[in-house]
N, CA, C and O of each residue as an XYZ file, in Angstrom:
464
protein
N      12.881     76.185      4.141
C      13.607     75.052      3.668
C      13.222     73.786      4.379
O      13.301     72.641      3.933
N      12.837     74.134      5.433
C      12.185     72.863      6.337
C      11.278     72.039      5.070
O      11.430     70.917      4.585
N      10.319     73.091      4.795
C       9.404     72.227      3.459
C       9.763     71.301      2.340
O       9.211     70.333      1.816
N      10.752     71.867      2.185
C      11.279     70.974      1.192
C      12.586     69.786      1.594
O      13.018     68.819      0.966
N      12.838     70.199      2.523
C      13.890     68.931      3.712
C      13.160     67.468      3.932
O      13.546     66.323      3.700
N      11.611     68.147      4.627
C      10.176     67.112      4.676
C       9.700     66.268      3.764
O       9.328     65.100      3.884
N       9.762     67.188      2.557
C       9.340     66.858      1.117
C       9.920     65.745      0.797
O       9.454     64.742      0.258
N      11.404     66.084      1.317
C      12.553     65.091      0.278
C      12.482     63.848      1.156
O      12.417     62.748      0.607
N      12.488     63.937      2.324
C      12.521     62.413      3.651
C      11.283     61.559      3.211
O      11.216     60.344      3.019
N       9.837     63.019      3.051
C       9.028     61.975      2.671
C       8.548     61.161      1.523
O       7.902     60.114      1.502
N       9.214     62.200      0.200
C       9.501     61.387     -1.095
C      10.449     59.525     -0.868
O      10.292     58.473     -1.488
N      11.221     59.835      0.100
C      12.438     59.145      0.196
C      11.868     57.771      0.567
O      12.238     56.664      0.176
N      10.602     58.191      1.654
C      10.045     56.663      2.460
C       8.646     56.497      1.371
O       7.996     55.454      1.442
N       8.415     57.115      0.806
C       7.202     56.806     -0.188
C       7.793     55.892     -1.165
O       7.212     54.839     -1.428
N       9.283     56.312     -1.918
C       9.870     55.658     -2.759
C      10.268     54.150     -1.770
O      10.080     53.062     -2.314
N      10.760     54.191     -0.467
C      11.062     53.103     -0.279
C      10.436     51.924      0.498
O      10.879     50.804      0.754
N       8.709     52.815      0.933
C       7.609     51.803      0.242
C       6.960     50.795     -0.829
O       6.230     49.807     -0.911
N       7.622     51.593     -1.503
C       6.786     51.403     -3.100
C       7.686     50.733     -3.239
O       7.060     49.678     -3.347
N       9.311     50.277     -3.389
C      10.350     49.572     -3.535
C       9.887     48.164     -2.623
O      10.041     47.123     -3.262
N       9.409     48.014     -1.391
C       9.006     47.421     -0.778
C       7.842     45.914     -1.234
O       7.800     44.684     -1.224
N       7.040     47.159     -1.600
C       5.785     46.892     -2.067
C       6.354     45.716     -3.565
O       6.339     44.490     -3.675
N       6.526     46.143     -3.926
C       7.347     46.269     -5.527
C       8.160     44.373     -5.163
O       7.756     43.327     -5.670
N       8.868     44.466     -4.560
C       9.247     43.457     -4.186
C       8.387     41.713     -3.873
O       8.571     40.539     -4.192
N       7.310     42.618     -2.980
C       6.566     41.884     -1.953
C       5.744     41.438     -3.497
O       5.579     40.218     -3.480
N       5.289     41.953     -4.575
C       4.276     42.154     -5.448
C       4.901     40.687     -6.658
O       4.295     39.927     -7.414
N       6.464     40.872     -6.277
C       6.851     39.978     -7.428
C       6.875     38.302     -6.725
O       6.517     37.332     -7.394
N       7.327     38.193     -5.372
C       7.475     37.124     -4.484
C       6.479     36.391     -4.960
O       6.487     35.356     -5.627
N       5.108     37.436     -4.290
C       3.498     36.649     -4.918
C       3.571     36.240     -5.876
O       3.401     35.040     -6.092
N       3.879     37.192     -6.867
C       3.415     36.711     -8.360
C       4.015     35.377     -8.807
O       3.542     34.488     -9.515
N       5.513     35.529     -8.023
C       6.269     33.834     -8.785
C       5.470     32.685     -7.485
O       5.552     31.459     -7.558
N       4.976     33.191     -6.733
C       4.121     32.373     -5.677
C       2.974     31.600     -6.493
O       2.651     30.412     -6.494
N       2.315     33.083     -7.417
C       0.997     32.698     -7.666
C       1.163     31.611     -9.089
O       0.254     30.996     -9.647
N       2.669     31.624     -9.444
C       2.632     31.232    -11.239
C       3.202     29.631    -10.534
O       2.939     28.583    -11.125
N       3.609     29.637     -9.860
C       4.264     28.635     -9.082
C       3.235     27.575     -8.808
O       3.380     26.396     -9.128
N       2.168     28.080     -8.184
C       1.290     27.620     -7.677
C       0.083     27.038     -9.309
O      -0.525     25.968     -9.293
N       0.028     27.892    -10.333
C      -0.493     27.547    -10.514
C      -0.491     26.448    -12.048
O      -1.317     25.915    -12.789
N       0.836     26.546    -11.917
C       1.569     25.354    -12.366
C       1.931     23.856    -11.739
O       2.476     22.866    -12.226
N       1.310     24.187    -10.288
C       1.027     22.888     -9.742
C      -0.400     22.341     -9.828
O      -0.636     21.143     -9.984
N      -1.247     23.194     -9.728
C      -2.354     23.151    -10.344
C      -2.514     22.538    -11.728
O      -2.767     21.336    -11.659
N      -2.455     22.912    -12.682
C      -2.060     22.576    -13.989
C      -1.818     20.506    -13.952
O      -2.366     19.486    -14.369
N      -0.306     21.071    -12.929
C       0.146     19.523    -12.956
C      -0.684     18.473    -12.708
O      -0.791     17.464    -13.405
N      -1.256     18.718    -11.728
C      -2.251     18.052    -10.574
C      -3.218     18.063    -11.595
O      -3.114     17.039    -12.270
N      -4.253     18.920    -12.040
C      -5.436     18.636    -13.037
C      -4.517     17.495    -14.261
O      -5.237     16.569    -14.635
N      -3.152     17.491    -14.841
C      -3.333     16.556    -15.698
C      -2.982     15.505    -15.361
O      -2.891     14.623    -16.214
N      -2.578     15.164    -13.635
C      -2.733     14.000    -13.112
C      -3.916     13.414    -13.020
O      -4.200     12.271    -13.378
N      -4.359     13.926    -12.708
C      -5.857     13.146    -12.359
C      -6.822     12.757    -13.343
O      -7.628     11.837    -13.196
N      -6.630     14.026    -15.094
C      -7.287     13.468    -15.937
C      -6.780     12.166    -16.637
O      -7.421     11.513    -17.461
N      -5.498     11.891    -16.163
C      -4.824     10.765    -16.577
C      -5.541      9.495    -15.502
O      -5.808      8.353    -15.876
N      -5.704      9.917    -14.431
C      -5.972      8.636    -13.023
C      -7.232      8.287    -13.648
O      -7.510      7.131    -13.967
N      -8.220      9.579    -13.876
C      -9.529      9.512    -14.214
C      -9.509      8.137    -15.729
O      -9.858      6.958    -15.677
N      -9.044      8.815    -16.736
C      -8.739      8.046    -18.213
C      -8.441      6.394    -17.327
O      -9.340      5.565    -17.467
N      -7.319      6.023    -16.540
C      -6.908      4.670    -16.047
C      -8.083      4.043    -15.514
O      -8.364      2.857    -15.688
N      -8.862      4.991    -14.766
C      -9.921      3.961    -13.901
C     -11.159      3.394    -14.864
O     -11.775      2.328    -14.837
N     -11.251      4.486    -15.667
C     -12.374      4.447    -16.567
C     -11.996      2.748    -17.488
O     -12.663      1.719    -17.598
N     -10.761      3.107    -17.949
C     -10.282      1.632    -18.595
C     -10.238      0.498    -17.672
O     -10.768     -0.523    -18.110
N      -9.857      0.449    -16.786
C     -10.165     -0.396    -15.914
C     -11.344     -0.589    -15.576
O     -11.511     -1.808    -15.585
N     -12.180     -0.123    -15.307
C     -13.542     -0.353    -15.152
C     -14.107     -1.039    -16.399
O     -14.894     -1.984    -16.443
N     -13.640     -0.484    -17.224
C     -14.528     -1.434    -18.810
C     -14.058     -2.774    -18.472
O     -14.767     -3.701    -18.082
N     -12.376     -2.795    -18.719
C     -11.902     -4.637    -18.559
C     -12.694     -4.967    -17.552
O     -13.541     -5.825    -17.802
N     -12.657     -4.540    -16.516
C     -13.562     -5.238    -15.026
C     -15.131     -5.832    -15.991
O     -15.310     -7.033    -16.193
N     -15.748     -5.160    -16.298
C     -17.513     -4.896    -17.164
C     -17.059     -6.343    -17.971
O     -17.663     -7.411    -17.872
N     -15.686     -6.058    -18.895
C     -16.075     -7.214    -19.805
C     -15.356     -8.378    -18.849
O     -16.296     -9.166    -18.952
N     -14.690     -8.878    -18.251
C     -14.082     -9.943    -17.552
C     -15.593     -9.882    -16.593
O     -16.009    -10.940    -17.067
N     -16.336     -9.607    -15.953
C     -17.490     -9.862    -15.614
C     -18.424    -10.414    -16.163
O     -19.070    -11.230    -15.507
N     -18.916    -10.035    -18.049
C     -19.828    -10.671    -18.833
C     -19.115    -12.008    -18.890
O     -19.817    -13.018    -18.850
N     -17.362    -12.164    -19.007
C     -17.120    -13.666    -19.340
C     -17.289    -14.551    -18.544
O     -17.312    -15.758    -18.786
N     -17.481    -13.783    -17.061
C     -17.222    -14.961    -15.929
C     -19.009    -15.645    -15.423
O     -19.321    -16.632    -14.758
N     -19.960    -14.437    -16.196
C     -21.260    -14.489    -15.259
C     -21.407    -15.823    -15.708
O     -21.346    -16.748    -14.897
N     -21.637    -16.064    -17.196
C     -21.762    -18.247    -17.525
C     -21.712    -18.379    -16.466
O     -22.678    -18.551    -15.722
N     -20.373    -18.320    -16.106
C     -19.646    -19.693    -15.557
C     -19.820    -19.751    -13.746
O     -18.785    -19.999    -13.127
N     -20.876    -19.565    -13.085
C     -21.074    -19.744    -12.132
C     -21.026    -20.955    -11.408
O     -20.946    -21.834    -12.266
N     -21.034    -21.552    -10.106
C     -20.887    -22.880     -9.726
C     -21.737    -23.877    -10.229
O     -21.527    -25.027     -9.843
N     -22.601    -23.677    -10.967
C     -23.689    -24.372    -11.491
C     -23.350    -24.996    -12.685
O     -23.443    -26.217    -12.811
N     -22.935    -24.206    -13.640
C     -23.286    -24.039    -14.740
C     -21.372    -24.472    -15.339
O     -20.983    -25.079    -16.337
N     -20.653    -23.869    -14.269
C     -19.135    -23.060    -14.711
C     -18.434    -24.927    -14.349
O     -18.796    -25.985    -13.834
N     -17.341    -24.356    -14.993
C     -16.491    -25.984    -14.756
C     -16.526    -25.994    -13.352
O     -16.742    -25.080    -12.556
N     -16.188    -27.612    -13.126
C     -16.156    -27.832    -11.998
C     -14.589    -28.195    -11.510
O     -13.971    -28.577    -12.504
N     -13.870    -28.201    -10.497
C     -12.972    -28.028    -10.409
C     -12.028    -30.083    -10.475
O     -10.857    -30.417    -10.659
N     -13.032    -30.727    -10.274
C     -12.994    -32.321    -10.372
C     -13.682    -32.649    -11.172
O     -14.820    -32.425    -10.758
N     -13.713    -33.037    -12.053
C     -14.914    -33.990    -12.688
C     -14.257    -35.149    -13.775
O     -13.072    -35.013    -14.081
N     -14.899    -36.079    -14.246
C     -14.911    -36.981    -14.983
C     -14.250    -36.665    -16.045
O     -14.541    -35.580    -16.548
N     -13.187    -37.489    -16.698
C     -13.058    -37.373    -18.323
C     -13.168    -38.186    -18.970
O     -12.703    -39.263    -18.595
N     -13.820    -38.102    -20.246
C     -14.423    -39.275    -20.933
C     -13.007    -39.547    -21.782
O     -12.234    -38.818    -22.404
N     -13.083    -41.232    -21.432
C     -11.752    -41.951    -21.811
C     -12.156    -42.525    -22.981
O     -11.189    -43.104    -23.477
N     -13.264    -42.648    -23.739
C     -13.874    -43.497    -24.033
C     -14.792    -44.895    -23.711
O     -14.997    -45.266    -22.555
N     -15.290    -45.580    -24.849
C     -16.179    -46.162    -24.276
C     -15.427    -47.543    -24.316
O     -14.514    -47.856    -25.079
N     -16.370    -48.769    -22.716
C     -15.335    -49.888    -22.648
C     -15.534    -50.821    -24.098
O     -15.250    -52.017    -24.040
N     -16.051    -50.206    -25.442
C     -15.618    -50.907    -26.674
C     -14.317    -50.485    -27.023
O     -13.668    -51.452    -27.421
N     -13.556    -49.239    -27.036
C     -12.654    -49.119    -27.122
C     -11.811    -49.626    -26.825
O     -10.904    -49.951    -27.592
N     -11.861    -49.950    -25.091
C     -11.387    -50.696    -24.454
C     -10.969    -51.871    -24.795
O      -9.750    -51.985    -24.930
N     -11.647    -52.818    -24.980
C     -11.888    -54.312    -25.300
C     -12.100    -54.815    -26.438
O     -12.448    -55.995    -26.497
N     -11.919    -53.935    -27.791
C     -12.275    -54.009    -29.105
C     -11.215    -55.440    -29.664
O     -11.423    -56.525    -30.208
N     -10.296    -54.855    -29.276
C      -9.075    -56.410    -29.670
C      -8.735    -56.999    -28.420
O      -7.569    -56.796    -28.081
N      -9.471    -57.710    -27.598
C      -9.289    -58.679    -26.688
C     -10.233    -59.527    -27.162
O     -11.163    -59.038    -27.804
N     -10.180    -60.926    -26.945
C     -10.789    -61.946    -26.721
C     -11.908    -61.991    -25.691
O     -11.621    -61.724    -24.525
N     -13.594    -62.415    -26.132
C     -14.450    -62.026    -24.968
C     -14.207    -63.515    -24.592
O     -14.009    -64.427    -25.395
N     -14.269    -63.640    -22.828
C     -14.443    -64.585    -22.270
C     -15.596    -65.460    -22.987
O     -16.563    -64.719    -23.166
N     -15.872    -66.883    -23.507
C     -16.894    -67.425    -24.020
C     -17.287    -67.535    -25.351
O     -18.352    -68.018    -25.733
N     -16.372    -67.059    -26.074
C     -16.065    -66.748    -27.736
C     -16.262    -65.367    -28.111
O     -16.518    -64.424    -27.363
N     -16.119    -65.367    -29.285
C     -16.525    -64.210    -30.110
C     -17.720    -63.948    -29.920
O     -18.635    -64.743    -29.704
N     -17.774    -62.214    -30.032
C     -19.135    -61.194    -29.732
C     -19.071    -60.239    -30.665
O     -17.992    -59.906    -31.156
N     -20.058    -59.772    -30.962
C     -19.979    -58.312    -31.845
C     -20.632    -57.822    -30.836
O     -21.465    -58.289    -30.058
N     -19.707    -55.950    -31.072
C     -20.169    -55.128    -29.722
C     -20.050    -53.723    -30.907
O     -19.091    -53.078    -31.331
N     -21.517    -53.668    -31.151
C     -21.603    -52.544    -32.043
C     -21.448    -52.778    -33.208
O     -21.967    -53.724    -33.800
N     -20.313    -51.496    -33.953
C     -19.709    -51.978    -35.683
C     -18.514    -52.227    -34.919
O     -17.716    -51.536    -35.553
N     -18.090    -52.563    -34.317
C     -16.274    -53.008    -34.108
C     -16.627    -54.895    -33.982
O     -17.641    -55.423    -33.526
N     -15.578    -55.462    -34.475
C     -15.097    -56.673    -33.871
C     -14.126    -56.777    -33.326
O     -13.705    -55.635    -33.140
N     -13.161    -57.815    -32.745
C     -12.379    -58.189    -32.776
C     -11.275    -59.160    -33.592
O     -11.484    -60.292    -34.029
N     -10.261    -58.516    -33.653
C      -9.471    -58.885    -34.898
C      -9.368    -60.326    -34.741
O      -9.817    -61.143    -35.544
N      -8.761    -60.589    -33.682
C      -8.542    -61.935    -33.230
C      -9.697    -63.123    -33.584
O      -9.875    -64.093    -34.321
N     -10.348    -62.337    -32.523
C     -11.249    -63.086    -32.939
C     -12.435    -63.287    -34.591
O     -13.254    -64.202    -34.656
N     -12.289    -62.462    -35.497
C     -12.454    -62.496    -36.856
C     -11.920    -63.723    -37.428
O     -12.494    -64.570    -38.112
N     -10.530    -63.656    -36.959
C      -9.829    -64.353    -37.971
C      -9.295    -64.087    -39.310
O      -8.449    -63.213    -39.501
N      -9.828    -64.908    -40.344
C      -9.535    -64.700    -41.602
C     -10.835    -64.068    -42.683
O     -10.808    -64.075    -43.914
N     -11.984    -63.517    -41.748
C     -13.631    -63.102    -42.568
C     -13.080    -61.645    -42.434
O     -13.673    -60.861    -41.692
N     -12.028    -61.274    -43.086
C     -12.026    -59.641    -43.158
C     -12.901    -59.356    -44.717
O     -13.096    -58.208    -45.115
């Protein structure tokens, strides 16, 4: 009877190995699904970061073709001149010192008079 006393203790720790085991087997597994659902996450982060930079990089490409013109040379300048017109504009209906002048096709009204 010893044999089968042995039998049964060692059925008993085989079963409560394997119960063990059994346990340890599922921990991993929600370890490994866990894990690789962060994975997952992470790859569709990055194909998203990847997609952002890529677009960004184009705007950068084209805001680069618009800016190359415009270099210090070539590109506005940050002061410069504005044309006000010319001093006929200016002086078109004033009186020239010394009489009447024609300055171009404009006269002066005033000075016309009544030869319209």
């Amino acid at each position: 009877m010893s044999d089968g006393g042995e039998d049964a203790v060692r059925r008993r720790n085989v079963v409560a190995d394997y119960r063990k085991k059994l346990l340890q087997h599922k921990e991993l597994d929600s370890r490994l699904r866990t894990l690789r659902e962060n994975l997952r996450a992470s790859k569709k982060e990055f194909t998203k970061t990847e997609d952002d930079l890529k677009s960004l990089q184009s705007v950068g490409q084209i805001i680069g073709e618009v800016l190359r013109p415009l270099d210090n040379e070539r590109g506005k300048a940050p002061y410069r001149p504005v044309y006000t017109g010319s001093a006929v504009d200016r002086y078109a209906d004033q009186l020239l010192p010394g009489g009447t002048a024609k300055i171009g096709h404009r006269r002066s009204i005033s000075a016309v008079g009544s030869r319209f």
